[in-house]
gemmi code that builds the backbone of each chain (N, CA, C; Angstrom):
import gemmi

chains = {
    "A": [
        ("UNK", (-5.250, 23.058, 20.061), (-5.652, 23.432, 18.702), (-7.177, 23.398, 18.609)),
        ("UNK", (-7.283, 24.239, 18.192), (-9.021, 24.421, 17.785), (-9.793, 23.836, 16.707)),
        ("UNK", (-10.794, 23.022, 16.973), (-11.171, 22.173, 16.021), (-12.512, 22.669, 15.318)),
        ("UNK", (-12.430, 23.299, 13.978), (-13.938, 23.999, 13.208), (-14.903, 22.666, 12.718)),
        ("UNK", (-16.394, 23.217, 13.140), (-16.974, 22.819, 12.825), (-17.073, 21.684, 11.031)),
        ("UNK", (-16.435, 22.791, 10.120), (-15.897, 22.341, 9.217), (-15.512, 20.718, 9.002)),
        ("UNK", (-14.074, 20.873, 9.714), (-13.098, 19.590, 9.579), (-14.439, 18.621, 10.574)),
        ("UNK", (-14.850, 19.048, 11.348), (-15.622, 17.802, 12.204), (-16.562, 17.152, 11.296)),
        ("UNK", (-17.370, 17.839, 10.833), (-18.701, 17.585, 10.123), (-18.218, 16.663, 8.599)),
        ("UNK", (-17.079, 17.514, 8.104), (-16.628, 16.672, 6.417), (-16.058, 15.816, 6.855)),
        ("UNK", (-14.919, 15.088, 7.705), (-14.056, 14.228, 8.502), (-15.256, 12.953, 8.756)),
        ("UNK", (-16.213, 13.365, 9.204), (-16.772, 12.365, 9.481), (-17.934, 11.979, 8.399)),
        ("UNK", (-18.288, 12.636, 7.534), (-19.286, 12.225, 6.575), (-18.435, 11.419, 5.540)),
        ("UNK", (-16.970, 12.191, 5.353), (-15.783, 11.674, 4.297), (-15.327, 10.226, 4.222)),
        ("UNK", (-14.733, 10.259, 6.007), (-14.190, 9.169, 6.038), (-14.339, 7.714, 5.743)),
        ("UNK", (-16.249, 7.436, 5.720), (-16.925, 6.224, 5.420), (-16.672, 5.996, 3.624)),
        ("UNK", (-17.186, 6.746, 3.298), (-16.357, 6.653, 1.323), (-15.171, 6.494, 1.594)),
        ("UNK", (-14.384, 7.195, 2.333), (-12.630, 7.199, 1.815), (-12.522, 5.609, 2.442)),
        ("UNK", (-12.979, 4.615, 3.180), (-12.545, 3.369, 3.295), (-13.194, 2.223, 2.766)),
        ("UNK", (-14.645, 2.453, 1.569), (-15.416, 1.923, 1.249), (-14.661, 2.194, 0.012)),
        ("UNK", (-14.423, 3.299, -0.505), (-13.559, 3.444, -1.906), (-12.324, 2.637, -2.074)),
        ("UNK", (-11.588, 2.420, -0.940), (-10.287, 1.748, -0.743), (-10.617, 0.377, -0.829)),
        ("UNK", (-11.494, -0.240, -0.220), (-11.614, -1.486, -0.491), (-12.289, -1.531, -1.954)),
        ("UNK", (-13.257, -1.099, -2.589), (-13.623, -0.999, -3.683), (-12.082, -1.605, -4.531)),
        ("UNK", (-10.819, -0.201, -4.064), (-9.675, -0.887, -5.012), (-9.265, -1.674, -4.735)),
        ("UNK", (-9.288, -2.187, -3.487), (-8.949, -3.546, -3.241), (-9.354, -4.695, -4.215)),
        ("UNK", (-10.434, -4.761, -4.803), (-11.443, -5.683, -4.839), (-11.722, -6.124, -6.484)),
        ("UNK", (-11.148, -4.754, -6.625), (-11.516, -4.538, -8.485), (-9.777, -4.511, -9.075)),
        ("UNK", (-9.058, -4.556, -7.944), (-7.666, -4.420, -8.272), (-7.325, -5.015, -10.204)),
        ("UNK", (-7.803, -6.333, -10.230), (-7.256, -7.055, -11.201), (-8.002, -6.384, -12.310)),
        ("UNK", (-9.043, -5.584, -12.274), (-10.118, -5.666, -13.437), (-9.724, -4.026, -13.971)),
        ("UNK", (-9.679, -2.878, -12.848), (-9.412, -1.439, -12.996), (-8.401, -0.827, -12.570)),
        ("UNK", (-7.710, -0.075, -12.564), (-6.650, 0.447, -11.946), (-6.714, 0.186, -10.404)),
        ("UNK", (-5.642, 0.213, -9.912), (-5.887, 0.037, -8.596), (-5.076, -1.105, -7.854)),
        ("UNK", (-5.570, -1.881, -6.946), (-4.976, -2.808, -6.415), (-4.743, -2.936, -4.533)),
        ("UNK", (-3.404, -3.834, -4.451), (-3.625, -3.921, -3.044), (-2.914, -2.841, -2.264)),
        ("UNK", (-1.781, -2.086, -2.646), (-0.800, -1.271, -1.907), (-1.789, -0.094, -2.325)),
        ("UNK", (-2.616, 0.380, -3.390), (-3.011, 1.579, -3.719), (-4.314, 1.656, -2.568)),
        ("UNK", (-5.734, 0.579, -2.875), (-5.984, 0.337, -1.836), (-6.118, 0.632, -0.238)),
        ("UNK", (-5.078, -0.019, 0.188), (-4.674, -0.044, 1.591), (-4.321, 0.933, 2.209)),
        ("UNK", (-3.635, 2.184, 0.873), (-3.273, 3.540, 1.345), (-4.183, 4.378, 1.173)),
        ("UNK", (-5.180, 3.923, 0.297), (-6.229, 4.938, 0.222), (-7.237, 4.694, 1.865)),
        ("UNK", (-7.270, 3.414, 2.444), (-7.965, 2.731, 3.653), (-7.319, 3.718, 4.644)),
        ("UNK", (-5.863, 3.930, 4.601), (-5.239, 4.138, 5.911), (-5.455, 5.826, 5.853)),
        ("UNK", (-5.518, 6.609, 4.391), (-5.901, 7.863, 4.462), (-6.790, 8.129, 5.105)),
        ("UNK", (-8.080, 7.204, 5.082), (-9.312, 7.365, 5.836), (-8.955, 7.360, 7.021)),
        ("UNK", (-8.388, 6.421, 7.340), (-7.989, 6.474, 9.196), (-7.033, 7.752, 9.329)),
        ("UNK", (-6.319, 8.263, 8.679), (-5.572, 9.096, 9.101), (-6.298, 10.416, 8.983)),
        ("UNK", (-7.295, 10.829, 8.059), (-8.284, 11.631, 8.117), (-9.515, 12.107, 9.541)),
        ("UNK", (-9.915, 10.555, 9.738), (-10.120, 10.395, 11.018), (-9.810, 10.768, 12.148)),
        ("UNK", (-8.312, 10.395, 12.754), (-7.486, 10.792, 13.810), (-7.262, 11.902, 13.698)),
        ("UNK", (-7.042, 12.672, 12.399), (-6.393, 14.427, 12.692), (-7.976, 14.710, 12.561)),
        ("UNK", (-8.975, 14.560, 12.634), (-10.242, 15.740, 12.816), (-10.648, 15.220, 14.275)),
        ("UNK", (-10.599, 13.493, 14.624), (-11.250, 13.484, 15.760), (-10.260, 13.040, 17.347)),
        ("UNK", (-8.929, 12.900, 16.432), (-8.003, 12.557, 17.899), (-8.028, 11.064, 17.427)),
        ("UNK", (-6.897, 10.971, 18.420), (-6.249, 9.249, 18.498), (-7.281, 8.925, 18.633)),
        ("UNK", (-7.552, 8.903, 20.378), (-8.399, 8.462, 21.195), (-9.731, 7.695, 20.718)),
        ("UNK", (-10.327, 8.952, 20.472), (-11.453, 8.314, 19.331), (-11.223, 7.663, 18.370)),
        ("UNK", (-11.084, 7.529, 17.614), (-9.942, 6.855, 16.530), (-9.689, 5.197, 16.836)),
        ("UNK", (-8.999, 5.259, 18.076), (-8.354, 4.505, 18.590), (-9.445, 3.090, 19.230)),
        ("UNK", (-10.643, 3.650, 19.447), (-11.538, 2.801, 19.871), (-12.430, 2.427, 18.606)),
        ("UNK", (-11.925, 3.119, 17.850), (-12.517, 2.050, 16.444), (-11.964, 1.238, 15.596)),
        ("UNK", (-10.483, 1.435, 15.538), (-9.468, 0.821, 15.344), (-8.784, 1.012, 15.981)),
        ("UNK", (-8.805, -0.567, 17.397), (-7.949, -0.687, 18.449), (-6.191, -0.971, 17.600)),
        ("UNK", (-5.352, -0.449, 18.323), (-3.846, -1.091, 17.802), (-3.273, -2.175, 17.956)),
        ("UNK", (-4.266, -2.673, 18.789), (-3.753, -4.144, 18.862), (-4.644, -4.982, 17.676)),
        ("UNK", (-5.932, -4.469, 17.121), (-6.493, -5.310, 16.527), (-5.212, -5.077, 14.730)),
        ("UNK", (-4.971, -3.772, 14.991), (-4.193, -2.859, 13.487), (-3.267, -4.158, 14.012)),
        ("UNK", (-1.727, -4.365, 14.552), (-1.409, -5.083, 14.426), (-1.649, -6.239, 14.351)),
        ("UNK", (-2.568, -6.837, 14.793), (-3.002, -8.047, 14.402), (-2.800, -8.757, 12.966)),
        ("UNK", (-3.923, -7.528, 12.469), (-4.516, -7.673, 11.260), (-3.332, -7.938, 10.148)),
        ("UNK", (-2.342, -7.002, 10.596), (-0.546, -6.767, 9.716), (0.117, -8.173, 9.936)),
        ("UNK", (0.006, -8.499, 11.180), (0.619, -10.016, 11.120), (-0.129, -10.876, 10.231)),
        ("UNK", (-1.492, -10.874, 10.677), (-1.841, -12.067, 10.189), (-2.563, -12.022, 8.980)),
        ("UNK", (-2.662, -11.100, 7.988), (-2.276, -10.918, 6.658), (-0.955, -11.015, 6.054)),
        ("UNK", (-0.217, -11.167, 7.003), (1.304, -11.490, 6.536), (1.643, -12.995, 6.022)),
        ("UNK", (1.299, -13.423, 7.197), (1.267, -14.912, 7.608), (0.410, -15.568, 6.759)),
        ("UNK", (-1.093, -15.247, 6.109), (-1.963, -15.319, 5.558), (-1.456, -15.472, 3.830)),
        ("UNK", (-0.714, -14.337, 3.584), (0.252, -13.970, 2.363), (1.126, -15.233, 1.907)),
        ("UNK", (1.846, -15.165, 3.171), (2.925, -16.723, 3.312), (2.270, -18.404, 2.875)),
        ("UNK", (0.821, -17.918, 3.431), (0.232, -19.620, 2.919), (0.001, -19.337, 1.890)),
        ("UNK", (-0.802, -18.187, 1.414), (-1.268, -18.229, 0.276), (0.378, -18.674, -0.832)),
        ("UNK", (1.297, -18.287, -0.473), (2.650, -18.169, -1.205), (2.600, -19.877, -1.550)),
        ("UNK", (3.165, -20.617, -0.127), (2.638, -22.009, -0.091), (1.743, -22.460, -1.022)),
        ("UNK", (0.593, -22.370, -0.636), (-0.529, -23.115, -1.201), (-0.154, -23.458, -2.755)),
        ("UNK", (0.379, -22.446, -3.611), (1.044, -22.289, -4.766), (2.120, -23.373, -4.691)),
        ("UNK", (3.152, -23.207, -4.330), (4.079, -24.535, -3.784), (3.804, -25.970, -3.686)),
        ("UNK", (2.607, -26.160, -2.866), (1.436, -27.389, -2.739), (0.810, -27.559, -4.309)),
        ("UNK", (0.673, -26.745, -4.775), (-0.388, -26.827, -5.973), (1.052, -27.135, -7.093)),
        ("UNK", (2.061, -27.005, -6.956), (3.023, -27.931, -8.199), (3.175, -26.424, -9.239)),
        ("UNK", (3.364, -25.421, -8.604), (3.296, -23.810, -9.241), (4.316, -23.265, -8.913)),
        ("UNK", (5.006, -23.757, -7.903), (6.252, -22.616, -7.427), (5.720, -22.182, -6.099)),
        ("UNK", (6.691, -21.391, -5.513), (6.310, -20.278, -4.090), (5.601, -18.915, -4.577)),
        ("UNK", (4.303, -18.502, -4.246), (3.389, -17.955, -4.918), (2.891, -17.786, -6.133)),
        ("UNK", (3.085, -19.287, -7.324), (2.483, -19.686, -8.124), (1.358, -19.405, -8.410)),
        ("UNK", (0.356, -19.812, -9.114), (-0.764, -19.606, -9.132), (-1.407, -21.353, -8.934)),
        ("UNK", (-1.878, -21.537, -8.284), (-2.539, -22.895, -8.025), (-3.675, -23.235, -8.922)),
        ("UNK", (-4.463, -21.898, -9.049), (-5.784, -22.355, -9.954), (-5.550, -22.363, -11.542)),
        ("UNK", (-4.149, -22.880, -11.627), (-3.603, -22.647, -13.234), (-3.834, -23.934, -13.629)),
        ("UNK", (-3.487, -24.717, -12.977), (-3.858, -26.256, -13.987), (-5.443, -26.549, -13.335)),
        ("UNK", (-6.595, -26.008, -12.650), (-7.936, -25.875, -12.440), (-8.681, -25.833, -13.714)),
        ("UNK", (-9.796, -26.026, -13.948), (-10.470, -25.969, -15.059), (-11.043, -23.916, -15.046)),
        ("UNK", (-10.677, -23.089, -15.783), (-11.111, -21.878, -15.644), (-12.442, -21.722, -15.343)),
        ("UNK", (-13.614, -22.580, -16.435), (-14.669, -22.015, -15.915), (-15.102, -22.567, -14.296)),
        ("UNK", (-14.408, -23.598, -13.624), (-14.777, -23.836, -12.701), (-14.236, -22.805, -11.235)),
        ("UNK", (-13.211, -22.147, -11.293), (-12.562, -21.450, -10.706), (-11.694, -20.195, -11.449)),
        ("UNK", (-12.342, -19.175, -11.500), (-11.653, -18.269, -12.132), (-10.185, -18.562, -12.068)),
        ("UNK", (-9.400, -17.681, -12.673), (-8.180, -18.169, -12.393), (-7.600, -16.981, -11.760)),
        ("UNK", (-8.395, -15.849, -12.112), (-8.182, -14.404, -11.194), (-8.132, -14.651, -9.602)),
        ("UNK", (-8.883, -15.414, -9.637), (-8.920, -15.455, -7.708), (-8.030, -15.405, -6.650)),
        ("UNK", (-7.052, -16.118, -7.151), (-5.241, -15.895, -6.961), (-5.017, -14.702, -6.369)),
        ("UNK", (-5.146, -14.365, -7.576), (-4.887, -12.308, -7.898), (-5.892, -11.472, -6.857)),
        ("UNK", (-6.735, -11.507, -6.606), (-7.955, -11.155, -5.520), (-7.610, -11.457, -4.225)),
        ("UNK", (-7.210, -12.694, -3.829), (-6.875, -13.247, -2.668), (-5.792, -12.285, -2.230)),
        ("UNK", (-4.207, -12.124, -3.153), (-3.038, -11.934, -2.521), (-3.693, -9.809, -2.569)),
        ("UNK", (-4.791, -9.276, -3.366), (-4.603, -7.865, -3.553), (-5.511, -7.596, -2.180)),
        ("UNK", (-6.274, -8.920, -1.922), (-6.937, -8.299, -0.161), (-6.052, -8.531, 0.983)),
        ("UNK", (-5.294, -9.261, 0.415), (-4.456, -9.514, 1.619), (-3.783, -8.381, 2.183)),
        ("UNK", (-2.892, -7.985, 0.983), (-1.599, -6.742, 0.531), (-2.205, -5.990, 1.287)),
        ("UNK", (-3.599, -5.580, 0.694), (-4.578, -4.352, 1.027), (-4.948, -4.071, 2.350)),
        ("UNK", (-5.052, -5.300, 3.123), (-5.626, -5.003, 4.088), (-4.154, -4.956, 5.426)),
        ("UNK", (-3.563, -5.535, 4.721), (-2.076, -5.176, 6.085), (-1.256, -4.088, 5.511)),
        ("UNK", (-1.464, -3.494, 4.252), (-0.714, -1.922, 4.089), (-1.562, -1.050, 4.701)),
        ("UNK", (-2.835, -1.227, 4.265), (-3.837, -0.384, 5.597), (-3.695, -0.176, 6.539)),
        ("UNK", (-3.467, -1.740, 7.452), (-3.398, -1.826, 9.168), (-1.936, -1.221, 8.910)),
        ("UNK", (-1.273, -1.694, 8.589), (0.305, -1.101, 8.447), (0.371, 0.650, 8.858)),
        ("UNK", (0.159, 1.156, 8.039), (0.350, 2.822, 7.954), (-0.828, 3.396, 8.747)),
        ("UNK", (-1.752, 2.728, 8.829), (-2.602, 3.454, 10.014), (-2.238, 3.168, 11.207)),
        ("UNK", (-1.423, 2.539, 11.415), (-0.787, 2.220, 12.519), (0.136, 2.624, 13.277)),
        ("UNK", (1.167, 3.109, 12.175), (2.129, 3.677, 11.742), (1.826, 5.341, 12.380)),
        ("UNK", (0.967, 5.947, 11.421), (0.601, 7.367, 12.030), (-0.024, 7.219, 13.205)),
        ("UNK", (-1.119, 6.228, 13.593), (-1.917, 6.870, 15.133), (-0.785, 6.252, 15.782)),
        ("UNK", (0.344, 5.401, 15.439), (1.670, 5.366, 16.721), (1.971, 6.635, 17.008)),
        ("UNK", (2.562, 7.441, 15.606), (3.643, 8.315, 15.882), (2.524, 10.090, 16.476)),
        ("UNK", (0.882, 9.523, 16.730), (0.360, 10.890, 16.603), (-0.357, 11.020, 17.943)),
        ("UNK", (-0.306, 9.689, 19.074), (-0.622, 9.948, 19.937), (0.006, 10.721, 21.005)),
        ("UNK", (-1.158, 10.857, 21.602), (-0.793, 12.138, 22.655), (-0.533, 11.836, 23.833)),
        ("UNK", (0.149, 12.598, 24.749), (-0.121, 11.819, 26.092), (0.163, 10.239, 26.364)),
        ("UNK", (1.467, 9.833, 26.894), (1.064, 8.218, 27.144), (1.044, 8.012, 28.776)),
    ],
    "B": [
        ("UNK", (18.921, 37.981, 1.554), (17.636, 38.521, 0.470), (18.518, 38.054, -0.759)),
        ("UNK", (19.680, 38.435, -1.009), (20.549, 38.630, -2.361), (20.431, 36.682, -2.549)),
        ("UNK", (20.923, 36.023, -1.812), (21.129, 34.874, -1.684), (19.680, 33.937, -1.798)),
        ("UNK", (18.865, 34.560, -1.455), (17.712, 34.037, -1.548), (17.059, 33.974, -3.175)),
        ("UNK", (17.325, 35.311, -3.679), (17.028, 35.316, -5.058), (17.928, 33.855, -6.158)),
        ("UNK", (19.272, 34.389, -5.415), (19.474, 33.508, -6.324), (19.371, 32.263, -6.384)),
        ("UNK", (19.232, 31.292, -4.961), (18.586, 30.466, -4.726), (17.322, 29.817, -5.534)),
        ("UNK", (16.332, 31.031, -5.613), (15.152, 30.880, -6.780), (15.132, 30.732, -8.192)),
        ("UNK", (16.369, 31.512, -8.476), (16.710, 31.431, -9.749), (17.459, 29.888, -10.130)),
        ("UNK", (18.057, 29.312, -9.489), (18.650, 28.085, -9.504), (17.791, 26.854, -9.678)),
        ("UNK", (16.383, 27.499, -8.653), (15.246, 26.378, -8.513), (14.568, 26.266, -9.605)),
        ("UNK", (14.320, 27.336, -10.283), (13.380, 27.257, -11.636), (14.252, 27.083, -13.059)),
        ("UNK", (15.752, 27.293, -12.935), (16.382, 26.488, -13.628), (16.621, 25.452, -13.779)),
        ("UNK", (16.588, 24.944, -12.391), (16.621, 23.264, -12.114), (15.486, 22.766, -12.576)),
        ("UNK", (14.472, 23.625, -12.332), (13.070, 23.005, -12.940), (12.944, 22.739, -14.406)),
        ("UNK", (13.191, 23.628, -14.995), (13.325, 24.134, -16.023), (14.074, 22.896, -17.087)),
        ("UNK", (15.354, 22.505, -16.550), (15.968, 21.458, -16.977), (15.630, 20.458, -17.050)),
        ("UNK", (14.850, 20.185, -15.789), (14.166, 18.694, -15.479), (12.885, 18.662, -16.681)),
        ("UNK", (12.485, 19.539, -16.600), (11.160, 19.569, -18.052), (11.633, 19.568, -19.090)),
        ("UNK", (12.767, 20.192, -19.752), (13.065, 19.632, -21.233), (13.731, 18.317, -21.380)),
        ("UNK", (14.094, 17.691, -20.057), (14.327, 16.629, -20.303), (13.469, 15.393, -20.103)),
        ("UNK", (12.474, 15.797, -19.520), (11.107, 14.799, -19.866), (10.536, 15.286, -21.184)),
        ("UNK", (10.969, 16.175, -21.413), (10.274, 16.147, -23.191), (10.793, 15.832, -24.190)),
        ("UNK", (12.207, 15.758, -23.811), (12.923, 14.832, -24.911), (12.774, 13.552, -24.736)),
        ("UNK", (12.354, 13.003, -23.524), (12.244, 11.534, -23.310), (10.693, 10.760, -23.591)),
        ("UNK", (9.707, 11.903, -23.475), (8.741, 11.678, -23.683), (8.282, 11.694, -25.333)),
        ("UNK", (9.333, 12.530, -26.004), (8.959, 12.850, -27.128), (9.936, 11.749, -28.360)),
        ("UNK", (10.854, 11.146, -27.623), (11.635, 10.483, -28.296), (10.823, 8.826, -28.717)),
        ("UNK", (11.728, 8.257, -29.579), (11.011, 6.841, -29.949), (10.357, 5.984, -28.615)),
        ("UNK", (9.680, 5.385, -28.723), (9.245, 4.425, -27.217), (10.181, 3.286, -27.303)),
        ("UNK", (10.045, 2.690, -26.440), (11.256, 1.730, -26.523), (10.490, 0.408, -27.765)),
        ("UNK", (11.900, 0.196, -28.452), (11.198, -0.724, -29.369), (10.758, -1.903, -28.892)),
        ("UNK", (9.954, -2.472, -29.180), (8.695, -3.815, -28.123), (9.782, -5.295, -28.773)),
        ("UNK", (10.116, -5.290, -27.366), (10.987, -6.721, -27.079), (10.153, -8.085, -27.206)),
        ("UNK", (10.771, -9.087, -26.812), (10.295, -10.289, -26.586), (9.194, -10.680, -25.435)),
        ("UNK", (9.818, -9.726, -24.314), (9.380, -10.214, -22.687), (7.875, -9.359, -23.413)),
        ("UNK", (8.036, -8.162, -23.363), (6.728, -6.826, -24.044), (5.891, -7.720, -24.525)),
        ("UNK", (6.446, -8.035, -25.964), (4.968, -8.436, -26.640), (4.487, -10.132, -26.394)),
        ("UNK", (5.328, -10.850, -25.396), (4.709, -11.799, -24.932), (3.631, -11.524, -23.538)),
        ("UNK", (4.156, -10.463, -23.086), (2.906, -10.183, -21.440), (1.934, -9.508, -22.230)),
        ("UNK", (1.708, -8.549, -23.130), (0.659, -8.256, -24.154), (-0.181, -9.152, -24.358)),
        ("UNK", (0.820, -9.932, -24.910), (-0.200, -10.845, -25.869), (-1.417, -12.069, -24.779)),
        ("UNK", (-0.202, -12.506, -23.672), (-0.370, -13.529, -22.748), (-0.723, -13.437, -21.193)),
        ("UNK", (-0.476, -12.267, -20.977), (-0.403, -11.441, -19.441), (-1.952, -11.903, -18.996)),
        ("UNK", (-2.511, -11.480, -19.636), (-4.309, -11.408, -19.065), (-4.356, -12.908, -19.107)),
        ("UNK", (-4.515, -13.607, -20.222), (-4.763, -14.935, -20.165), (-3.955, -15.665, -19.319)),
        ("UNK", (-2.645, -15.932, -19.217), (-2.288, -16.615, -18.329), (-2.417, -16.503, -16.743)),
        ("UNK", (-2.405, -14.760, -16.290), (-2.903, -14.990, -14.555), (-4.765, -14.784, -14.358)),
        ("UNK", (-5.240, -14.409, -15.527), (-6.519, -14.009, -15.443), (-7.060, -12.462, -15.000)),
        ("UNK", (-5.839, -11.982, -15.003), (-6.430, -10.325, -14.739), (-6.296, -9.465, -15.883)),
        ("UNK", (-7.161, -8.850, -16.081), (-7.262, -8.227, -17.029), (-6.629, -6.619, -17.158)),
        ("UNK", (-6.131, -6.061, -15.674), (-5.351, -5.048, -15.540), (-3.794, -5.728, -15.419)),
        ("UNK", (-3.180, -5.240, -16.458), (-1.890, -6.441, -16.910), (-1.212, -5.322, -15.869)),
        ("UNK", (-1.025, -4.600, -15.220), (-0.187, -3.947, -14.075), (-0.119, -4.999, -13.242)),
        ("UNK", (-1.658, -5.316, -12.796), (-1.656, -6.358, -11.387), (-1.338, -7.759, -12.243)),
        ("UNK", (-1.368, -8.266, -13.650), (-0.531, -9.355, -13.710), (0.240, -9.089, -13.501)),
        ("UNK", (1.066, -8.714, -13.950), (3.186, -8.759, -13.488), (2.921, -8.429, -12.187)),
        ("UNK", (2.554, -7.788, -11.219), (3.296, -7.238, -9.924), (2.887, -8.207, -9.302)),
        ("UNK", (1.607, -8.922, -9.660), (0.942, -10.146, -8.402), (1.116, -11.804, -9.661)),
        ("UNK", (1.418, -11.567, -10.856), (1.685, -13.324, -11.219), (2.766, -13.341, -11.426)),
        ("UNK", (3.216, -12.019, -12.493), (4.813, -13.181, -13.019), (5.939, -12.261, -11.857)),
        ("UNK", (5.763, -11.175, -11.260), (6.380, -11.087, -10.249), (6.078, -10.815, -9.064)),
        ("UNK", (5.441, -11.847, -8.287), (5.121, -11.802, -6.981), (5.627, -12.148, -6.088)),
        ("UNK", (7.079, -12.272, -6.181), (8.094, -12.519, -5.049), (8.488, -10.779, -5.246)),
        ("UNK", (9.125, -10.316, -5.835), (9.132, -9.255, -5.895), (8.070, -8.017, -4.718)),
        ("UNK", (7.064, -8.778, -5.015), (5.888, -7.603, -4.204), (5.766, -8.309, -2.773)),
        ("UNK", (6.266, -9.103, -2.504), (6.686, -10.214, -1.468), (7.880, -9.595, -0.392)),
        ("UNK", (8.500, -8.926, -1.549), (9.616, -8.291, -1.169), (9.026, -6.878, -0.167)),
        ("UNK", (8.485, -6.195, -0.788), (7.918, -4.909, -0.728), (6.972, -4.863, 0.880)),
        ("UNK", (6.171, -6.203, 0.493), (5.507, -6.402, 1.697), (6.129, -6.327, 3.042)),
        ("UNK", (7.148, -7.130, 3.225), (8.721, -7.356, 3.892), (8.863, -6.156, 4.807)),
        ("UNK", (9.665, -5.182, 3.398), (9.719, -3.714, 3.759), (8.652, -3.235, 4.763)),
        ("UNK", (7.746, -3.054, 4.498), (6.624, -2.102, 5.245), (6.418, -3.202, 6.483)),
        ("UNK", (6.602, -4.759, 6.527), (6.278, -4.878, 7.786), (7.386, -4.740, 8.881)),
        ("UNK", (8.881, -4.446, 8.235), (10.260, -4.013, 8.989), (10.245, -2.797, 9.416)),
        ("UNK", (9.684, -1.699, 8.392), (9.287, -0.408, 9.191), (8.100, -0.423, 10.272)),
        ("UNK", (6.849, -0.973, 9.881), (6.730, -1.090, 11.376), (6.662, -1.218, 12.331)),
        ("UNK", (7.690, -2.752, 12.089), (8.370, -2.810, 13.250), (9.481, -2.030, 14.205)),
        ("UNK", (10.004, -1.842, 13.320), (11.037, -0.210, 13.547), (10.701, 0.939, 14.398)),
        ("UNK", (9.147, 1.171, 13.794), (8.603, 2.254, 14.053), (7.782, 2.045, 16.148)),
        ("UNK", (7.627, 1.031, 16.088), (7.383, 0.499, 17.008), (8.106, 0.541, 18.304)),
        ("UNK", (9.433, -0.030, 17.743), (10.628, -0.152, 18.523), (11.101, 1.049, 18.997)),
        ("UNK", (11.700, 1.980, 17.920), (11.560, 2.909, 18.350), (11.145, 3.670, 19.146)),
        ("UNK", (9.785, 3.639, 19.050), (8.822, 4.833, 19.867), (8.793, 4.191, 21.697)),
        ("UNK", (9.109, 2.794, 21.174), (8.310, 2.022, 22.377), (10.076, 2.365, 23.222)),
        ("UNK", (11.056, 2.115, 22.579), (12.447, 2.757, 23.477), (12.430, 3.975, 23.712)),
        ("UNK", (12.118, 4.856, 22.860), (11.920, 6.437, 23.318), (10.861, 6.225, 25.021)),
        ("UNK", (9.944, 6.006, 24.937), (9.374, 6.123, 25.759), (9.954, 5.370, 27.348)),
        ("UNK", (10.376, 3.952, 27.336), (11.634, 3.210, 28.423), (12.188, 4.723, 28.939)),
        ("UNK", (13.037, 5.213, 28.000), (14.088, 6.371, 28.096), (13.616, 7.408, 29.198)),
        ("UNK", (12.069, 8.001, 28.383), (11.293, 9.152, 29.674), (11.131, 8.451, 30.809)),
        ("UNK", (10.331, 7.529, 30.731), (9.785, 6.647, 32.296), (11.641, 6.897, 33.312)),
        ("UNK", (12.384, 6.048, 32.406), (14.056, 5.737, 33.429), (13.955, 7.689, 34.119)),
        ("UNK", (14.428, 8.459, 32.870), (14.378, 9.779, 33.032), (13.907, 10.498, 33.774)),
        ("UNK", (11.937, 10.270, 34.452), (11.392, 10.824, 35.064), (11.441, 9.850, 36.559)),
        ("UNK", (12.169, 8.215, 36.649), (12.151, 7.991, 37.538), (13.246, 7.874, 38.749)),
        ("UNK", (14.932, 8.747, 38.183), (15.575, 9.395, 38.254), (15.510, 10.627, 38.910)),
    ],
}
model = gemmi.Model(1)
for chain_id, residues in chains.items():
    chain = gemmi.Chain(chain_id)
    for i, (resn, *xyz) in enumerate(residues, 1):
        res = gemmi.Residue()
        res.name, res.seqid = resn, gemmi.SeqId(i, " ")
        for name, pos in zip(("N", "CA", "C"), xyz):
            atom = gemmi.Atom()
            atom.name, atom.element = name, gemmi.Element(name[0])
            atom.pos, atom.b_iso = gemmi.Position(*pos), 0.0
            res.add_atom(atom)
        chain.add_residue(res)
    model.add_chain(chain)
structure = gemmi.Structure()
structure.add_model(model)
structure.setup_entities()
């Protein structure tokens, strides 16, 4: 397949906003529309934008698949304490811990921030993972 | 060709249906505001601290729920994994045959 100047040149000027915007929703989740699953898919568009203008390959050495899975586990696992920590804190299994905290000393949003980077960042590794599995070439 | 038309004609009826019935639903009373409603209104922001009351409910008062969801997507890709990674066993046996 023939690759135009076009897709090369916008693909790669694009893709740095399309994963700087995604975390943006990551980040502002609680305050603006948005959040951790919206986020993470807007992150993995970028990667998937990426791979169809420049190939796995390339792709692939910027986000290795072993680091993508990684990241899916151990935002998982990460998720799970945070779930805990709530549990520990006398809240339930993903309670909110910073509820009996004094607010102005600890937002009480932070909770909410913590579990929308988490979400965010292993639905990301998740589905970008997902496509450069199912889009490589050649094994 | 004959079959094809009418095919089209079916589709934009179907369409067709599906739109007056979001306009009767859209256009009808809203649901009258319950107990659970006008207590996450009133309390949603203040009690988890977010001020986009979407991400209260999906991440305070139901975050086992999105717990759930998480689950999902990490079973597909594991799936997806498995899969590909047996497809491939299959060629190697195949080509070493």
């Amino acid at each position: 397949m023939k690759k135009t100047t076009i897709l090369d040149l916008v693909s790669r000027k694009l893709a740095p906003f399309m994963l700087l915007f995604g975390l943006y929703l990551l980040s502002y989740g609680h305050m603006s529309p948005g959040g951790g699953f919206q986020g993470g898919v807007v992150i993995a568009s970028g990667v998937i934008l990426l791979f169809v203008a420049q190939g796995v390959g390339t792709t692939a050495s910027l986000f290795p698949f072993r680091t993508l899975s990684l990241v899916e586990a151990a935002a998982f696992l990460l998720l799970l304490a945070a779930g805990l920590a709530g549990l520990a804190a006398g809240a339930g299994f993903l309670g909110n811990p910073m509820a009996g905290v004094d607010v102005r000393a600890v937002p009480r949003v932070s909770m909410i921030l913590v579990y929308n980077v988490l979400i965010g960042l292993k639905v990301g590794a998740g589905i970008s993972f997902v496509c450069m599995y199912l889009f490589r070439e050649g094994r | 060709m004959k079959s094809g038309h009418l095919l089209t004609v079916l589709e934009v009826a179907l369409l067709l249906l599906t739109a007056l019935f979001l306009l009767q639903a859209l256009q009808g009373p809203h649901p009258e505001s319950s107990d659970v409603r006008g207590y996450l209104v009133e309390n949603g922001s203040h009690e988890t601290g977010a001020l986009n009351l979407v991400t209260a409910i999906y991440l305070g008062y139901r975050a086992f729920d999105t717990m759930g969801e998480i689950v999902v997507l990490l079973v597909a890709v594991t799936g997806v994994i498995y899969f590909a990674a047996s497809r491939e066993r299959k060629d190697e046996e195949d080509h070493d045959s």
